[in-house]
C-alpha positions in Angstrom: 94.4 109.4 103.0 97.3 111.6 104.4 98.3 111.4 107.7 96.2 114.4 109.8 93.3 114.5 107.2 89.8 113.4 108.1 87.9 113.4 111.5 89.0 109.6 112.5 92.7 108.8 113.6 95.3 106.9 112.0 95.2 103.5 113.0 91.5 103.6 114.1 91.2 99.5 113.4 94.2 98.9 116.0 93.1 101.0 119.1 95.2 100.6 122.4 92.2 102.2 124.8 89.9 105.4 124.7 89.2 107.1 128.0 87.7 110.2 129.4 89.4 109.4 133.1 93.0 110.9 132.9 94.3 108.4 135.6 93.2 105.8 133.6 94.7 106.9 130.7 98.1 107.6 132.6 97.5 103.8 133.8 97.0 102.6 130.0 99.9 104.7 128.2 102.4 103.5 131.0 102.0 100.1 130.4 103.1 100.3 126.9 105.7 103.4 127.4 106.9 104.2 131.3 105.1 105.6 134.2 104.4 109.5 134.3 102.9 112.5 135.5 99.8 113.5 133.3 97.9 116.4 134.0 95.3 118.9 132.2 96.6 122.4 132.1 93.6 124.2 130.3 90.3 123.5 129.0 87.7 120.6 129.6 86.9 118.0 127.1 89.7 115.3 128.1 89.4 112.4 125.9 92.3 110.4 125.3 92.7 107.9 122.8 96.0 105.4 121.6 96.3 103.4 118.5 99.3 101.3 117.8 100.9 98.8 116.1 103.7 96.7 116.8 107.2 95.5 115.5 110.0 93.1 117.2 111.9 96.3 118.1 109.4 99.4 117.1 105.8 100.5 117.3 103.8 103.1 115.6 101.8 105.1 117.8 99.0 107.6 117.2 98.1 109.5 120.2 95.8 112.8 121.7 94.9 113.9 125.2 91.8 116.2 123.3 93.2 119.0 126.0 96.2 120.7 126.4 98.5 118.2 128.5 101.5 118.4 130.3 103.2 115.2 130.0 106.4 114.5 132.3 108.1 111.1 132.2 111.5 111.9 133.6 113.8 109.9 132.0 112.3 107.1 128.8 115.4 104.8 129.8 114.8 102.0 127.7 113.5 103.4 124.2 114.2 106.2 121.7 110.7 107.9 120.8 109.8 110.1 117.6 107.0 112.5 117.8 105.7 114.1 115.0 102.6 115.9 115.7 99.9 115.9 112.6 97.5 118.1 114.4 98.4 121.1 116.4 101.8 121.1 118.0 104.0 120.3 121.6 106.8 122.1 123.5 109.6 120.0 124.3 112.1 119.5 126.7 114.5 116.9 126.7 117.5 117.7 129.1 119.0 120.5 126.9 116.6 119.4 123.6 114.8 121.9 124.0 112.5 122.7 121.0 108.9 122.9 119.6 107.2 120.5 117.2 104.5 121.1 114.8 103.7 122.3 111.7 105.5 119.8 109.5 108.6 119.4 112.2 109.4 116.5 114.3 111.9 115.5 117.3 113.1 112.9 118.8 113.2 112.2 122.6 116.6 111.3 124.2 116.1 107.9 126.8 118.7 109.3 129.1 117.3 113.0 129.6 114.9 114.2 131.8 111.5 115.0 129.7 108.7 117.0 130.3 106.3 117.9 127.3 103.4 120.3 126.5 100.3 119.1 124.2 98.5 121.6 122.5 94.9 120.9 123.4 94.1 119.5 119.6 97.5 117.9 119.6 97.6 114.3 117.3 100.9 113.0 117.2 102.4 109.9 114.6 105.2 108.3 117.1 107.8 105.9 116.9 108.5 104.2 120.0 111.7 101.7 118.9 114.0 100.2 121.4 117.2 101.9 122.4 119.8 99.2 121.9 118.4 98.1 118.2 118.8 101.9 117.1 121.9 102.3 118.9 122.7 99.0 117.3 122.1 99.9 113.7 123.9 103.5 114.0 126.8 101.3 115.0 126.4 99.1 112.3 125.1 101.2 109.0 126.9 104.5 110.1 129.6 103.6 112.5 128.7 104.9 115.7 131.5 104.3 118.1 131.2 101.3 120.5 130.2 102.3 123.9 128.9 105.8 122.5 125.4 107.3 123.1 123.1 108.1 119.9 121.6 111.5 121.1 119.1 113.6 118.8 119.1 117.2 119.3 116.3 119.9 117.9 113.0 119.7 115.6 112.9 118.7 112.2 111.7 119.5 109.1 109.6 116.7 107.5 108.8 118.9 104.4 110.8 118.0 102.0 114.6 115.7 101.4 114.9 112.9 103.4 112.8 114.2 105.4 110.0 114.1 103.3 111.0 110.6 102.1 110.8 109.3 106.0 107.2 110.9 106.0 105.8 109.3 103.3 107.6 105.7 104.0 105.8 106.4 107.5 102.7 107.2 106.1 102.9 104.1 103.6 103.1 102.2 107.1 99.7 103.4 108.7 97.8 103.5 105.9 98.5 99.9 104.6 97.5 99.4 108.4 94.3 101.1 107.8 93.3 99.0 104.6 93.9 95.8 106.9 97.2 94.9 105.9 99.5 95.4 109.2 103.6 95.2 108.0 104.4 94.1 110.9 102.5 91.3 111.2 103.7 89.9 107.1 106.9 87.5 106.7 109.5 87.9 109.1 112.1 88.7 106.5 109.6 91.5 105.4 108.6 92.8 108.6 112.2 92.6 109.8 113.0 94.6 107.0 110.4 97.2 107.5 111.8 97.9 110.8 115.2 98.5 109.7 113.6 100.7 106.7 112.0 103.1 109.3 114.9 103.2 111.6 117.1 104.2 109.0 115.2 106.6 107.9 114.6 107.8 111.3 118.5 108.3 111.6 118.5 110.2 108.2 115.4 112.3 108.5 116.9 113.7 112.4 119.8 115.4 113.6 122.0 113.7 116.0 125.9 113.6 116.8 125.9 111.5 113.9 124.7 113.8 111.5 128.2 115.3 110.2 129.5 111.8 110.1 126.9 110.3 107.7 127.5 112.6 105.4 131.1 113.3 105.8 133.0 111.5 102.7 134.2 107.5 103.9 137.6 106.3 103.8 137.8 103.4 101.5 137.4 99.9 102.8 139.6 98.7 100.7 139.7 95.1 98.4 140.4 93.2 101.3 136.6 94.1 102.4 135.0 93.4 99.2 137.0 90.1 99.0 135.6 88.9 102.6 132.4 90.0 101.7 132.1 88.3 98.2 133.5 84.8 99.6 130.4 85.5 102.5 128.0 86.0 99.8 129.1 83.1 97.9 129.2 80.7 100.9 125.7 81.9 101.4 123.8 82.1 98.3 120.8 80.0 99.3 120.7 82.1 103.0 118.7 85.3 103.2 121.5 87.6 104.1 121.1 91.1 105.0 123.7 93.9 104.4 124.5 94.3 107.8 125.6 90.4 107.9 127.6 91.0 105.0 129.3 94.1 106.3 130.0 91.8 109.6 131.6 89.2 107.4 133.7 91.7 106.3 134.8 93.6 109.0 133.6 96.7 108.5 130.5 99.3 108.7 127.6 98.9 106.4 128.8 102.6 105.0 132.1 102.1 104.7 131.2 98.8 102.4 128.7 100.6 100.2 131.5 103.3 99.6 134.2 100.1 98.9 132.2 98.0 96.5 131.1 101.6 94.7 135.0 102.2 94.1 135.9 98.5 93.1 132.2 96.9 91.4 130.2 100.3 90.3 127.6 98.8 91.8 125.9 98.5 95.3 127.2 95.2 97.7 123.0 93.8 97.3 123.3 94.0 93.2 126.5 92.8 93.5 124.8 89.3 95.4 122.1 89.4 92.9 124.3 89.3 90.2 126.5 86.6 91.9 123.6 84.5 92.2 122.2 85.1 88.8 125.1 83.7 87.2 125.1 80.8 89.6 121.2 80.1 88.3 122.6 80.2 85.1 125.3 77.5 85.7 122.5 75.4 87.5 119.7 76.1 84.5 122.5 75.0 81.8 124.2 72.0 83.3 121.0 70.2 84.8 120.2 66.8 86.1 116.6 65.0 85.7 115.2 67.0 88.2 116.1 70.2 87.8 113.4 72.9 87.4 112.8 76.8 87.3 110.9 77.2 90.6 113.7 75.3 92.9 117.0 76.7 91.3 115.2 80.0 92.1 114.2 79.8 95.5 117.1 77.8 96.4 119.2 81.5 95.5 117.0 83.9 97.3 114.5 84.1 94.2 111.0 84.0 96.0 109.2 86.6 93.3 109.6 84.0 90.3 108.2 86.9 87.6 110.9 89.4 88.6 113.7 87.0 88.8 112.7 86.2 85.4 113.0 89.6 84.4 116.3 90.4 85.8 117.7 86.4 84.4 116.5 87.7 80.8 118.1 91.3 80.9 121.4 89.6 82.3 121.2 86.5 79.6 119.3 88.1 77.2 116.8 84.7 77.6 114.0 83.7 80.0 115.3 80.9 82.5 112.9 78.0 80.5 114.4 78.9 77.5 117.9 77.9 79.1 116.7 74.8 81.0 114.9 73.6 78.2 118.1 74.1 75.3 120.2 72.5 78.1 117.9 69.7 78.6 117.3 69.3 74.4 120.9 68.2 74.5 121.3 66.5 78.0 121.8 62.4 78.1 122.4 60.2 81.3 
């Protein structure tokens, strides 16, 4: 079900509290966010009700007051915090981000401005609540946000259509799965991990920011010496479940900056690039083997943990399944 349809929230299996009292409700949201002033500017019918779910570094948040609300926090401090409202809509204003949200447009509040917001009384926001030094953290590394700089989002966004759209629905994917009982957070760590990162990147490229012009500005080329450093990583870690950022570490440079370096040098992305790398090493492992050597282990021993895809990537790069290598290898094997 889209996000905003139907008469029960978002999330409704993972509810934080329901209340009626508003200082109890101030009470329950700052233990999770920061303290605040909450108040009911207009109309009777308060009924306040939080469901969330929780990352290492993020949470998902759906939220409504049932009145119209003024909510003043001052100053967030610790945590960036996206609000896109799928009912009704909020005024904003976040030092000078000043701006309305509704209506298919989000915003993003600023931890270091003062903040004071507006609810419309049948206001239901979707909000991202993620931890100011792991997004300052991954601007730095994926998009090469200065060291010592400040990430600061400015104005409402459309979430209608580009990659705004494409956040939406990767956000929507999120609380649904949620709502059939299958909570993203709470799977592998790799997975989760990388769920986190998915929605913070797409956070960063769905919202404007000072940034913005440099993401999309073109990126000087890392040069050789990059992809060198971070093809002698990969190989030294074949059997290790790298991430890009590690290899963009390795090599000295910004995630960006190696995406644009290995598209000028391989034609191909840094991440097909390892899979490729360790392809041809399961191939050198499948042809020479010992006794012992089977299919499941030379897989997962390379990263390999889905055994039907690797199988169909091993065959379109070999142009044979993985058995039928082992087993022609073995056919003319001795001890």
């Amino acid at each position: 079900m889209p996000l905003g349809q139907g008469a029960i929230l978002p999330l409704a299996e993972h509810r934080l509290f329901t209340s009626d009292d508003v200082d109890e409700a101030r009470a329950r949201v700052a233990r999770v966010y920061c303290d605040h002033r909450l108040d009911v500017v207009r109309g009777g019918g308060f009924a306040a009700a939080h469901n969330r779910i929780e990352g290492r570094s993020l949470s998902v948040n759906i939220m409504t007051y049932g009145s119209k609300t003024m909510i003043a926090p001052g100053a967030l401090e610790r945590f960036y915090l996206f609000q896109f409202p799928i009912r009704g809509h909020a005024s904003i204003s976040n030092g000078d981000n000043v701006h309305e949200i509704g209506g298919g447009r989000s915003g993003v509040l600023n931890p270091d401005a003062e903040t004071c917001m507006i609810w419309s009384e049948d206001c239901v926001q979707v909000m991202i609540q993620v931890e100011r030094a792991a997004l300052e953290r991954l601007a730095r590394s994926r998009f090469g946000l200065p060291a010592g700089a400040r990430l600061r989002f400015a104005g409402a966004n459309d979430l209608g259509q580009g990659a705004g759209r494409a956040f939406a629905g990767m956000l929507e994917h999120v609380v649904r799965e949620a709502d059939f009982g299958c909570n993203l957070f709470e799977g592998p760590e790799i997975m989760a991990e990388q769920v986190e990162t998915t929605l913070m990147v797409g956070l960063l490229q769905s919202q404007a920011h000072n940034l913005t012009e440099r993401m999309t500005a073109p990126v000087p080329g890392a040069g050789p010496r990059a992809v060198r450093l971070a093809e002698g990583f990969m190989l030294a870690n074949l059997g290790n479940p790298i991430t890009l950022e590690e290899v963009a570490g390795a090599a000295g440079v910004s995630v960006r900056a190696l995406q644009s370096a290995f598209r000028e040098a391989r034609g191909r992305s840094p991440m097909t690039v390892l899979r490729e790398i360790r392809l041809d090493r399961a191939w050198q492992e499948l042809s020479h083997p010992g006794p012992e050597t089977n299919v499941t282990e030379v897989a997962t021993s390379l990263g390999f943990f889905h055994l039907g895809r690797f199988g169909q990537q091993y065959r379109a790069k070999f142009g044979c399944s993985p058995v039928e290598t082992l087993r022609g290898a073995q056919q003319g094997w001795s001890p």
